[in-house]
N, C-alpha and C positions, 0 to 999 in steps of 0.2 A: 250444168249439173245442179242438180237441186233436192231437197227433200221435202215434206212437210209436215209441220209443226202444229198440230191443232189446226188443221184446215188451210194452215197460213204459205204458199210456199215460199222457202227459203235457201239461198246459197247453201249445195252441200261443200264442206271443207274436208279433205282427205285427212283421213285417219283420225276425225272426230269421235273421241267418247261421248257417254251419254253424260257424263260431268263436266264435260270439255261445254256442251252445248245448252245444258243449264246454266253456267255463268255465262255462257254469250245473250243468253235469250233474258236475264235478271231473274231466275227461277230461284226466291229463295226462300220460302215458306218451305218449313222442318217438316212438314207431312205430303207426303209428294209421290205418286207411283207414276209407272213409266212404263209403257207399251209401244214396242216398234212391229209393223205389219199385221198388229193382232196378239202379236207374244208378249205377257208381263215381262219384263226384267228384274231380278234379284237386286235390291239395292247396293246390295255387295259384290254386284258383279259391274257397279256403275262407271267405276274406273277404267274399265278393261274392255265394254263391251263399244265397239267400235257402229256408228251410225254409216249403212251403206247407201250410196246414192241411189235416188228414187224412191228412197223410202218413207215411210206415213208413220211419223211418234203421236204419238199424245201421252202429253203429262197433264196428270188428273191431281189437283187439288184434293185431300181429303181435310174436310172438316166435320170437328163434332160437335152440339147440338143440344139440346134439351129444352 
């Protein structure tokens, strides 16, 4: 069972959040979005929203600029 991460594949862990899987991965830059299969996720739903196996995250750095 696996998922992947930015390209990366990785052990999926049952009943991982997408919080749960930012501190596994050292994800800890304050500006931070999150798409699993294609879908944004609500930051506010980061606690709850559950990673299913097989699945493709990418979490995008956003930075700003001038």
């Amino acid at each position: 069972m696996s998922i992947t991460v930015n390209g990366k594949t990785i052990e999926h862990i049952k009943k991982e959040t997408i919080s749960d899987l930012l501190k596994r991965m050292h994800y800890t830059f304050p500006l931070i979005i999150v798409k699993i299969n294609g879908k944004l996720i609500k930051k506010k739903d980061y606690n709850e929203t559950v990673i299913l196996d097989k699945s493709e995250v990418k979490v995008i750095h956003l930075i700003s600029g001038g």
